[in-house]
ZALO-858210 format. One line per field, with one value per residue (C-alpha): x, y, z. Coordinates in nm, 2 decimals. Example, Ala and Ser with C-alpha at 12.3 -4.5 7.8 and 13.67 -1.06 7.14 Angstrom:
ZALO-858210
x (1.23	1.37)
y (-0.45	-0.11)
z (0.78	0.71)
END
This chain:
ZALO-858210
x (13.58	13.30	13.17	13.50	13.45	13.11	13.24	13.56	13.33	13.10	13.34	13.47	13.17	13.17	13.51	13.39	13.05	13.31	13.56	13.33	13.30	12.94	12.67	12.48	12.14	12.02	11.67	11.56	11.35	11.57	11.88	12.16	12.05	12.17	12.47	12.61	12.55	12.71	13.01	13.07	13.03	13.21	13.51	13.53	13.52	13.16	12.98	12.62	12.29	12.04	11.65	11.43	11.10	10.96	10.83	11.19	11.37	11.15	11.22	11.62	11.64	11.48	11.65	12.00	12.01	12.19	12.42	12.22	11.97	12.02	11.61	11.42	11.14	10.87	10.87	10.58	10.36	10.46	10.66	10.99	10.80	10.54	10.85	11.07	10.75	10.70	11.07	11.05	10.74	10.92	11.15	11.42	11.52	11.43	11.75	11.90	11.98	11.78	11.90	11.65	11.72	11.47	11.43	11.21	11.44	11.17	11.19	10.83	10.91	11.25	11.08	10.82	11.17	11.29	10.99	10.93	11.24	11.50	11.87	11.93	11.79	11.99	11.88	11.92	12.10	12.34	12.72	12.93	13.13	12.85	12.69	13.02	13.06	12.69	12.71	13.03	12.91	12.59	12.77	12.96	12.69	12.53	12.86	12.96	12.54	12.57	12.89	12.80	12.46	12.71	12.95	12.63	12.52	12.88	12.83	12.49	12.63	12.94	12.67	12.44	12.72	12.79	12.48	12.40	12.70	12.61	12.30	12.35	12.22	12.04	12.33	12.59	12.38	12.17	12.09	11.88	11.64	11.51	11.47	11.46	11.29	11.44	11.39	11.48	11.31	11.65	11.97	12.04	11.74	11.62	11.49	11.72	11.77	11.96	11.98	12.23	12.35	12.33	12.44	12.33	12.01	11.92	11.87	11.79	11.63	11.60	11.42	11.42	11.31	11.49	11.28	11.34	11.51	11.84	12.14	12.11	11.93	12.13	12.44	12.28	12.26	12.58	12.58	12.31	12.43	12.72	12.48	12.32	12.56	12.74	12.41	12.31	12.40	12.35	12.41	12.13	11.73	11.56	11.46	11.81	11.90	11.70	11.69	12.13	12.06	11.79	12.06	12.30	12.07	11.92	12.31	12.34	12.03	11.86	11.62	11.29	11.48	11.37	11.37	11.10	11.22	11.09	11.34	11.23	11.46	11.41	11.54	11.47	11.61	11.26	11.04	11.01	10.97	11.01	10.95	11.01	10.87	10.95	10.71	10.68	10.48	10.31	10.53	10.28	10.27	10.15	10.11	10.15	9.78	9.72	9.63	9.76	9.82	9.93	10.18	10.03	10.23	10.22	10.53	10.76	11.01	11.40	11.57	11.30	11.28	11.51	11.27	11.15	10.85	10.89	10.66	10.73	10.56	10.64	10.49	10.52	10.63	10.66	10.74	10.63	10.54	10.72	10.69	10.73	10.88	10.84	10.86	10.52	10.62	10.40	10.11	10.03	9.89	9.73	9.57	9.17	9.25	9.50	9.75	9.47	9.35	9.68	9.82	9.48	9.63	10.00	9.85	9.65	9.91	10.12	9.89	9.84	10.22	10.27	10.36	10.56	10.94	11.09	11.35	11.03	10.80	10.85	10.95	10.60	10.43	10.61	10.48	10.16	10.07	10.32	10.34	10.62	10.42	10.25	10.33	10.59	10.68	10.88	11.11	10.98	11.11	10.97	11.18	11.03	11.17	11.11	11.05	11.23	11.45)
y (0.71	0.85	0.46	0.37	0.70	0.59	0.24	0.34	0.63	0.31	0.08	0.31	0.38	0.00	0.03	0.29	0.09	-0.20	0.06	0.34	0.30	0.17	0.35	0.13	0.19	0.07	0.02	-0.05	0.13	0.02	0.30	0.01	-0.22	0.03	0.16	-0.17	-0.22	0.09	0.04	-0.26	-0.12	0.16	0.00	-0.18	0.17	0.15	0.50	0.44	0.60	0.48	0.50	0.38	0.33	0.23	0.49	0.72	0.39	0.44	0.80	0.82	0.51	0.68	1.01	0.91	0.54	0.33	0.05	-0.20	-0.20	-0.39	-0.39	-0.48	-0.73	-0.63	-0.23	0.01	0.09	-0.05	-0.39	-0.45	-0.70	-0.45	-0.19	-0.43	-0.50	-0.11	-0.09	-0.36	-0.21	0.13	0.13	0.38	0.14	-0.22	-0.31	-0.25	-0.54	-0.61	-0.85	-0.91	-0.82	-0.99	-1.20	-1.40	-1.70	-1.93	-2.09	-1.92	-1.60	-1.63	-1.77	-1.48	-1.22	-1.39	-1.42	-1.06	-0.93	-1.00	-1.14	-1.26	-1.31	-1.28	-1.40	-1.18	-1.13	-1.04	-1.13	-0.88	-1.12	-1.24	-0.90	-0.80	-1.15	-1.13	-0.75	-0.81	-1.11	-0.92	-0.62	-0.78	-0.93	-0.61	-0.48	-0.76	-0.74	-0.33	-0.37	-0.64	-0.43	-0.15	-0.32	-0.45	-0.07	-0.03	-0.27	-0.18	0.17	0.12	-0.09	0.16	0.44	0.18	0.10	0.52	0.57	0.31	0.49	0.78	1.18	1.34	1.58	1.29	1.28	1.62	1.57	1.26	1.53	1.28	1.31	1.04	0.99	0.69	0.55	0.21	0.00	-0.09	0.05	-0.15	-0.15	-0.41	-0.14	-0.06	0.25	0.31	0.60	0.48	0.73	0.54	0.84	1.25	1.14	0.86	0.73	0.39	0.43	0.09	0.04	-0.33	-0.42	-0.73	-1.00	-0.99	-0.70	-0.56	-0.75	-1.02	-0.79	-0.49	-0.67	-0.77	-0.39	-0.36	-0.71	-0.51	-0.22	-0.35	-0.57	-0.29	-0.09	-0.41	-0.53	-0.13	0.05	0.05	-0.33	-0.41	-0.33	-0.28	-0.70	-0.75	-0.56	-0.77	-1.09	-1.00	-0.97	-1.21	-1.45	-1.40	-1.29	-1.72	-1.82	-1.61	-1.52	-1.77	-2.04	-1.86	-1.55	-1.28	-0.97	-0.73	-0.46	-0.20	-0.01	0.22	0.34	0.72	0.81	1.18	1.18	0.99	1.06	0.73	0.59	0.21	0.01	-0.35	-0.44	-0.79	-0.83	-0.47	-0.23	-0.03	0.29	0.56	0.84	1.19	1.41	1.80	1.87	1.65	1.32	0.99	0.63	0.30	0.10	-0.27	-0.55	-0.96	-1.05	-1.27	-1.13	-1.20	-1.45	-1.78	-1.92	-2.04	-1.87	-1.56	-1.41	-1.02	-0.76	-0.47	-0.15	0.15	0.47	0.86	1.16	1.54	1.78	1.83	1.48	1.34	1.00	0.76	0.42	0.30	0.02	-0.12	-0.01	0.32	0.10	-0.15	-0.16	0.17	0.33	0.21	-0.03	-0.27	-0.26	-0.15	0.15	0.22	0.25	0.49	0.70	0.70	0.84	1.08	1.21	1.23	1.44	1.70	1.75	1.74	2.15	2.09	2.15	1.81	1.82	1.82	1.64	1.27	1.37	1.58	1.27	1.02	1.22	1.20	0.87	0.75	1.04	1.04	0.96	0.65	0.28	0.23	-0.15	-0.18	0.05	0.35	0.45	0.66	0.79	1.08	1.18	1.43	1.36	1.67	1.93)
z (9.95	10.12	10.18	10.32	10.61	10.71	10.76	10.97	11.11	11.28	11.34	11.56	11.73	11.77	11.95	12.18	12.28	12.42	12.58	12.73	13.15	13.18	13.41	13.62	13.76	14.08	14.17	14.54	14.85	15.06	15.12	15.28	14.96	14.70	14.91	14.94	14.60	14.44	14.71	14.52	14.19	14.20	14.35	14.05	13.86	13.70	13.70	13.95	13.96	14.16	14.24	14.50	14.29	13.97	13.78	13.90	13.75	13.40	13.37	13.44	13.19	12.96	13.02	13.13	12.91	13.15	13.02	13.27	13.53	13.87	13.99	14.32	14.28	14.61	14.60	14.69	14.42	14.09	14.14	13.97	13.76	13.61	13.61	13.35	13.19	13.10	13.01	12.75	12.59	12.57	12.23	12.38	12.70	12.53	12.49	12.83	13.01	13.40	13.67	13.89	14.26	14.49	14.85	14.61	14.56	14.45	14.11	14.00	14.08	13.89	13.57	13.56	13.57	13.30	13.08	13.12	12.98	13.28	13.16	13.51	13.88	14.16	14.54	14.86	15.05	14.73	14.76	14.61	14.40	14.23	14.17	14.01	13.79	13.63	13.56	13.38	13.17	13.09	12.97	12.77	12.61	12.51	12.38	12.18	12.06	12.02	11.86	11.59	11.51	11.41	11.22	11.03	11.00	10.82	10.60	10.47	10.46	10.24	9.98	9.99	9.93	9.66	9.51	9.52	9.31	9.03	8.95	8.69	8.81	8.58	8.52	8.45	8.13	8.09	7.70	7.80	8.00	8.30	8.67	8.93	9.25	9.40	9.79	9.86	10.16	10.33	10.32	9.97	9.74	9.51	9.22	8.95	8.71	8.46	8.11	7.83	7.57	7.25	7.03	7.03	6.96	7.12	7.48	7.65	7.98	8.19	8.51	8.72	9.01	9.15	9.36	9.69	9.86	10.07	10.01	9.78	9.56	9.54	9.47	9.16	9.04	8.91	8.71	8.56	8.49	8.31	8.12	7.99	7.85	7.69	7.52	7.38	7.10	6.71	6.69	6.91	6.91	7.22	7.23	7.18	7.51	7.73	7.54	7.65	8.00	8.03	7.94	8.21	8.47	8.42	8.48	8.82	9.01	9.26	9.21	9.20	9.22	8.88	8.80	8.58	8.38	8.12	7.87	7.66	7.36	7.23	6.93	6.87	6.51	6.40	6.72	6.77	7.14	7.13	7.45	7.61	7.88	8.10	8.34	8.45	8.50	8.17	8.09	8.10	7.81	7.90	7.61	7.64	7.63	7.88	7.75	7.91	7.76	7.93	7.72	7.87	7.78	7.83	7.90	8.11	8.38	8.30	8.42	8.46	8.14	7.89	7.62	7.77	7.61	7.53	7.39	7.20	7.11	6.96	6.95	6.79	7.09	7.03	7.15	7.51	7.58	7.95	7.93	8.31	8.41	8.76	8.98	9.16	9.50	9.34	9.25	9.48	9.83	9.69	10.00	9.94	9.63	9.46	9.21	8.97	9.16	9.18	8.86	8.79	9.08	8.94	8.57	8.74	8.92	8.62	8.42	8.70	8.75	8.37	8.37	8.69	8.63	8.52	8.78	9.05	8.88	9.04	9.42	9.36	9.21	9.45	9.77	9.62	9.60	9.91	10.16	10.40	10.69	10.50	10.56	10.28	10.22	9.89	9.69	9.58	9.19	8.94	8.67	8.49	8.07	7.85	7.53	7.35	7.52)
END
């Protein structure tokens, strides 16, 4: 439901960007220029402001966000050229539309307006008619361009919304004690999570990370998910699980298209911690006194091979041990180092938050390694368990 209100919530904002009256902005030095101008224009019903300079014309724009600008070439000062050219540069007013006003009918000067940013060039004297027809064709341009980028918004909005509600919360399952920090790149993330109650005692806890990301990617996540939970349980051992999606994922995904995964299986009966791993990343093991071990594995990602190659190791946890799966969004393009340099930051991390509260610990580790105001280019997921509650 709440998918469906964002949706309708933009596509209504999409309506309104076609149906609002549209301001126009008027840039010229010379007063009968931008009277006969706006006499025209306002006839028609369109809302005018108008500027005799520039630098006036840059800060209204920016301030007042006109639906289109009507700008004089030869001004005092700064040029209607080097004024579109500043306009353009400037994120907040990129995107509205100029037609170039200008006495300057010659075929030079009207390239140059239209490789700086213009949408149009019209010669003076202007004729009202022809003012009216361009700014109408140019606005709606821009609505029908402002429009689609919000019905596009609605979209990626009702996946995400989508996606966000595939993915368990720790307190839809509370007895498998894990936390999640998760951040996708896009609206719809490639990276995957998932935690499987096998029985009282046991827990499955998956984490993927799709090739590619956005859409194609993230509507792979619930083909997943399902996969999961049909090839878990008593009947099947951890190679079993992903041998199960490996399987399907060959029949559906792209070509070159894959996906890594680690799943670790915890069975608290026997303290046993067994773990796959398909390409992925090494689970990391932190015990409670502080030491830290890297479960490496050679292996092959799902979904390539028709004999995928899967390694398997299994190892003892008490008491106080966390243990962490991620995806390498957290590892590479380390600030200062690789993937390798990384990964030694990632364990680090993980052994100085070990006392942190569980519920904490990966946002804390997370903004660590990839602070908000860093350059972030791939999902961000690092699922954090504790051994015993």
């Amino acid at each position: 439901m709440a998918g469906s209100t964002a949706g309708t919530s933009l596509a209504r904002r999409a309506h309104l960007v076609v149906t609002e009256t549209p301001t126009i902005l008027i840039v010229d030095d010379t007063p009968t220029n931008v009277e006969v101008v706006q006499s025209v224009l306002e006839a028609e019903g369109f809302h005018t402001l108008a500027v005799g300079d520039g630098p006036s014309a840059r800060a209204i724009s920016h301030s007042r966000q006109p639906d289109l600008i009507l700008l004089d070439v030869v001004m005092p000062g700064e040029s209607g050229f080097e004024t579109c050219a500043k306009l353009k540069s400037d994120p907040a007013t990129a995107d509205i539309p100029i037609i170039f006003l200008s006495a300057l009918d010659d075929v030079k000067s009207k390239v140059n307006g239209l490789k700086i940013g213009g949408v149009d060039y019209l010669s003076k004297p202007v004729h009202g008619e022809e003012v009216l027809a361009r700014v109408r064709v140019h606005l709606r341009i821009r609505a029908a361009q402002r429009a689609l980028v919000l019905e596009h918004r609605a979209r990626l909005e009702e996946l995400r919304t989508a996606q966000s509600a595939i993915l368990v919360k720790p307190g839809d399952c509370p007895e498998a004690t894990f936390a999640v920090y998760y951040k996708p790149l896009e609206e719809a993330g490639g990276d995957f999570y998932d935690v499987v109650s096998v029985d009282s005692e046991a827990f499955g806890y998956f984490v993927a990370d799709v090739s590619g990301h956005g859409v194609s990617a993230a509507f792979l996540t619930s083909a997943i998910k399902a996969l999961l939970r049909q090839y878990t349980g008593p009947m099947f051992s951890p190679e079993d699980t992903m041998r199960g999606i490996d399987s399907v994922m060959r029949q559906i995904l792209g070509e070159e298209q894959y996906l890594t995964a680690s799943f670790a299986h915890l069975n608290r009966r026997t303290g046993r911690l067994s773990v796959v791993s398909a390409g992925h990343p090494p689970l990391i093991l932190v015990s409670r006194s502080g030491q830290a071990q890297t479960l490496q594995m050679d292996s092959d990602p799902l979904g390539l091979f028709s004999s995928v190659v899967l390694q398997r190791k299994g190892l003892r946890v008490s008491r106080g041990d966390r243990f962490f799966l991620y995806s390498d969004g957290l590892i590479e393009s380390s600030p200062g180092g690789g993937r390798r340099l990384g990964l030694e930051r990632l364990v680090d991390s993980c052994v100085r938050h070990r006392a942190v509260p569980l519920a904490e610990a990966p946002a804390a580790i997370a903004g660590e390694l990839r602070p908000v105001t860093g350059i972030v280019e791939d999902d961000l997921l690092l699922m954090a368990v504790e051994a015993f509650p």
